[in-house]
Structures are given as C-alpha cells and as structure tokens.
N, C-alpha and C positions, 0 to 999 in steps of 0.2 A: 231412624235418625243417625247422622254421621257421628264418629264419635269424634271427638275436639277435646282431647288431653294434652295438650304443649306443653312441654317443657323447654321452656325459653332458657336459651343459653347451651342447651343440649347438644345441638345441631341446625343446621336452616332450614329451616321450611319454606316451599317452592309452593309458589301460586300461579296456578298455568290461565293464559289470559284469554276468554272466548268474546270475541268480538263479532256482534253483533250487527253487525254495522256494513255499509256499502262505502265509507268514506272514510275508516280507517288510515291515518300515517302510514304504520307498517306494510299494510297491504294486507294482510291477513286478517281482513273482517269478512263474513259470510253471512246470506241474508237466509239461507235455505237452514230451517230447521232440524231437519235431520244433518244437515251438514254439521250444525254448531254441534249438537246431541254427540255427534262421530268423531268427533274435534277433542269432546270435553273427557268421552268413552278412552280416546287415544291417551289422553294429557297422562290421564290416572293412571294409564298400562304400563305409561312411561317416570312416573315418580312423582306426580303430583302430590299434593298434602291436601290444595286449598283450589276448587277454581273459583277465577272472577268473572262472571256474566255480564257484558254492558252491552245496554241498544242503544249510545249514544255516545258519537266521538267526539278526544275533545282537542282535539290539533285544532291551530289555529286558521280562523276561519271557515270554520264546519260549519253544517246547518242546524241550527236548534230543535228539538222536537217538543211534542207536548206530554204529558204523563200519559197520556192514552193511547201514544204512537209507542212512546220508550214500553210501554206494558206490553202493548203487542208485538213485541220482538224479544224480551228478553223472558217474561213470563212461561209459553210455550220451552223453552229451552231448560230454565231451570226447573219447572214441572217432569220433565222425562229424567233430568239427570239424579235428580230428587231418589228416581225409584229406580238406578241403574249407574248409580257410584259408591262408594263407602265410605267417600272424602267430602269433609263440608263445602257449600257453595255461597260464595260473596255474589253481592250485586252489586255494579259500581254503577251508582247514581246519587244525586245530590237533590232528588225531590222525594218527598215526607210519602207521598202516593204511592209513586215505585218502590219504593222498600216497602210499604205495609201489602203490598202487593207481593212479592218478591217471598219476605218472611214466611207468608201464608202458603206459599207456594212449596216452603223450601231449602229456602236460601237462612243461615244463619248468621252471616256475615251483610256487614255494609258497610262500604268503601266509599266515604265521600271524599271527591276531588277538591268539596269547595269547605269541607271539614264545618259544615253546620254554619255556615253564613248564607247561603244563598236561602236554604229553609231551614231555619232552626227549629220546625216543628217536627226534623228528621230526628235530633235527639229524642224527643220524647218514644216516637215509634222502637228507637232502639233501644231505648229503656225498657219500654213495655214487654218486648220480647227477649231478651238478656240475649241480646244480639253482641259479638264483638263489633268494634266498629274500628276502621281506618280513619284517621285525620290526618289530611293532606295540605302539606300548604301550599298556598296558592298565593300570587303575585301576578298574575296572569290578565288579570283584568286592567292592572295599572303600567301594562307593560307596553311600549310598544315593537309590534310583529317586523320583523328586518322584510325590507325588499326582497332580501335574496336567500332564497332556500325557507323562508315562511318562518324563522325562528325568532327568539326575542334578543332585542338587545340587550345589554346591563340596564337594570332597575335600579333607582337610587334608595337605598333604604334608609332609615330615622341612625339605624347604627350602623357605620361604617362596618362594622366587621360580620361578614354575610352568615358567619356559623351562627355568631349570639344575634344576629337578626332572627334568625326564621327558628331558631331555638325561643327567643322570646315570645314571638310568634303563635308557635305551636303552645307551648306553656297555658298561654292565654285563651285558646280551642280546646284543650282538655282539660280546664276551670271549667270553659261552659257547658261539656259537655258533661261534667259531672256536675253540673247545677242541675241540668235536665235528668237527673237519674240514670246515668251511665255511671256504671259499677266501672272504678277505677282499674281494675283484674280484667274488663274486658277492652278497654282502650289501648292500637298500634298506634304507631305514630310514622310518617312518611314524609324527609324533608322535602318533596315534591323536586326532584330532577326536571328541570326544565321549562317549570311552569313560572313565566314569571322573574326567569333570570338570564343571564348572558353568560357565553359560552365559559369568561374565566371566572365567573362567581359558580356554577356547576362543576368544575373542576375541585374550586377553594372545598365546598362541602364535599366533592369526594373524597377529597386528601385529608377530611378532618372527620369523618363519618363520628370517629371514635367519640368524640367531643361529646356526644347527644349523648353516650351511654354513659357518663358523666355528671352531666347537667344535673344539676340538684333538683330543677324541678321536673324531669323525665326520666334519670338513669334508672327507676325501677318497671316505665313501658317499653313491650318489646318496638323495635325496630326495624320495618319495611323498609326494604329499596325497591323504587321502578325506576332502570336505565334501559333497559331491553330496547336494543334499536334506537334510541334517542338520540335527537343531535346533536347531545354532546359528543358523540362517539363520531354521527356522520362530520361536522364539523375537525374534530379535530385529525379523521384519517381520510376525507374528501371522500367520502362511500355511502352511496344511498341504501336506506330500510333495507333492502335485503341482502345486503353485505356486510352487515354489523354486524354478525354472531360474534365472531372471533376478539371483537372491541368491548361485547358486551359481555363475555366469559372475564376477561381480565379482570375487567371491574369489579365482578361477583368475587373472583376469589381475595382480592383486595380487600372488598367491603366485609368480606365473613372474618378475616384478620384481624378486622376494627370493631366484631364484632356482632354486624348486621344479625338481625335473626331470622327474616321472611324476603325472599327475592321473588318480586312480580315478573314472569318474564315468558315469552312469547315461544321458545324453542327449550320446551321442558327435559326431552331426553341430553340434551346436551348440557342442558344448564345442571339437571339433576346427578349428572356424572362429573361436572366439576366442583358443585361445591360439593360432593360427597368424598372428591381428593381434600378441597381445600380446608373441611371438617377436618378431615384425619390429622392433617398439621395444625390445623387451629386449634382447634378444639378438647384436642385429646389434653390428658395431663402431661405432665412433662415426668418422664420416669426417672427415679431418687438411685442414685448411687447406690451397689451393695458395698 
C-alpha cells in the first residue's frame, strides 16, 4: 500500500491525470491499457505524489457511460499501477459502483466531480474504506454550454459574489459528506474551475483562491486546483488544449502563493518543476534578521 502521509501546508502535491478515455478535452486520454499503466509509470518518474484514473469524460457534451463500461477501462489500469507505483491512486468518478470497484482494486482516493450529489451512496463507500475523497463543485448541469468553443456561459448564482457562492456551496457537500461517515481529516475540497461558470467568474475565484483557506467553515481542508489546459486559459490567450502549458504554469505558481495545496494537472514534469520553484518562495519561512 502507498504510503499517504501529507503534510498540508508543507509543500503542493501534484496529481498526475490518466485519462482513460477516447473523448478527452485535452486530448490526452488513451484507451490502450498498457498505454495508461506507461503514462501513470512516467507521471511518478516525473514528480507525481497522487495519480487520478478516470474512464469517463466530463467536457461538455461527452457520452455518458454505464458503471460497467467506466469499470472496464479504469479497473485494468489501476490494478497494474496498484503493484508498480509507490504513490497513491484516486479514481475520478461520481458512481458508488466505480469506487467500491476501484478501492478494491487499489485506488485509495476518490474524486468526485459531482461531490456526492449525483450518488450519494458514494459517501458511504468512502467511509467504509477511509478513502480520501475530492469534493468538487459543480454548477455544470445548470449551466448553459456557449456556441463557440463548447464552454459555459456565466451561471447566475443565489449570491452575487461567486467566491462565497461555491464556498457556501462546498460547505454544504462536506456536511454531507461527513454525515455519511467521511472522517473530516480525509476530506479536499476543489472549487471546480470551469464547471459551471463563465470565463470572468473562473478568473474572480482564481484571484481570490486564498479566500477558501480562510473560510471558517473549510480553512482547516486542504485545497485542490484542476486548471491544467482549461478554458479559462484557452479563452483568455485564444490557444487550444495543447498550447496551454505555459498559461496553466502561471496559474499554479499563483495559486500555491494563495496557498493551494494539491494541483491536478496533465504535464507533471513541468508542473512538478514549477511549483517546486514557486514552494521555495511560497513556502519557505521568511529568514529573521541577525
């Protein structure tokens, strides 16, 4: 078993993302299982901490699968890396099936996108196995997808002000998730980049990340970012998925500034070499006059 000692606040931990998938955003999903295994072997050689496994995209307008299609794509993968990594392995899925599938497999981590709404009998699973879990928020379903470039428009939320929106939000998904017997010490939080919002409410929470480490009722859960390629980035510099690196570097050493603790993100050896500069400024203590 991997070992999963974090020290939150320490430094960022990097979660390299293997996508399982033929319909990937990024472009970098793979359906050949040794491909993923090779991918996930690489991630760890390159600085990994965490990887995430998903057989199931969730860009807008993808096709949906069933627990027995997402099992047999993401199962086989976390199975081999299980017994040829030394870093723990998340599953990103939001069904109760795939995770207790996944866990058994392996996987000690679960990332849900839809943070225990779409199956809230996924708490329970993750209770049972003292799984950490991702709660992601999501606005996504009440959104509507822009014409151009498949993105979301701005969402109208109940509070005008989009940080203490999806702050209140989240709040309210890690109540239930500790109703279900999720040990509050294993609960991230991820204000969900993209899902769900419009290009300048994705900006607003980037410029305010700090906010959440604050929050009376989350500043003692660590804090996920997934921007990696996102269009906020293609949006605001006109550059499709595979020209975002350099848009989605800036953001990580921004977001580690404000505090971030865990960055989700698709090109680990580069991401792993910048926030390990942007550590050294952030992070460090600040040295006392002699």
């Amino acid at each position: 078993m991997a070992t999963q000692n974090f020290q939150w606040g320490s430094r960022t931990y990097i979660m390299g993302i293997v996508n399982v998938t033929p319909d990937s955003f990024s472009g970098d999903g793979v359906m050949d299982t040794d491909a993923a295994v090779a991918q996930g072997i690489r991630f760890a050689q390159e600085g990994a901490d965490i990887l995430d496994i998903g057989g199931e995209s969730t860009r807008p307008g993808s096709a949906p699968l069933d627990a027995t299609q997402e099992c047999a794509r993401v199962l086989p993968v976390i199975e081999q890396l299980a017994q040829r990594v030394a870093i723990p392995l998340s599953v990103d899925t939001y069904r109760a099936a795939v995770a207790a599938c996944a866990v058994a497999a392996g996987a000690t981590w679960v990332n849900d996108v839809w943070a225990f709404t779409r199956d809230p009998d996924i708490g329970r699973v993750a209770a049972q196995h003292n799984a950490f879990v991702v709660l992601m928020h999501n606005r996504a379903a009440s959104a509507i997808v822009s014409k151009l470039g498949g993105h979301y428009d701005n969402v109208v939320y109940e509070q005008a002000d989009i940080v203490q929106a999806v702050a209140t939000e989240l709040a309210a998904r890690v109540a239930a998730a500790e109703r279900a017997g999720v040990a509050r010490a294993k609960i991230i939080i991820d204000p969900g980049i993209g899902f769900g919002k419009g290009l300048a409410q994705n900006l607003e929470l980037l410029r305010r990340l700090h906010e959440f480490k604050t929050h009376p009722a989350l500043r003692d859960l660590p804090l996920l970012l997934g921007v990696s390629r996102k269009s906020v980035i293609g949006l605001t510099l006109n550059l499709p998925p595979s020209e975002r690196l350099e848009g989605t570097l800036a953001i990580l050493a921004l977001a580690i500034a404000q505090g971030v603790d865990i960055v989700r993100v698709h090109d680990v050896q580069a991401a792993a070499r910048a926030c390990r500069m942007a550590d050294a400024l952030a992070r460090q203590p600040t040295p006392r006059d002699e």
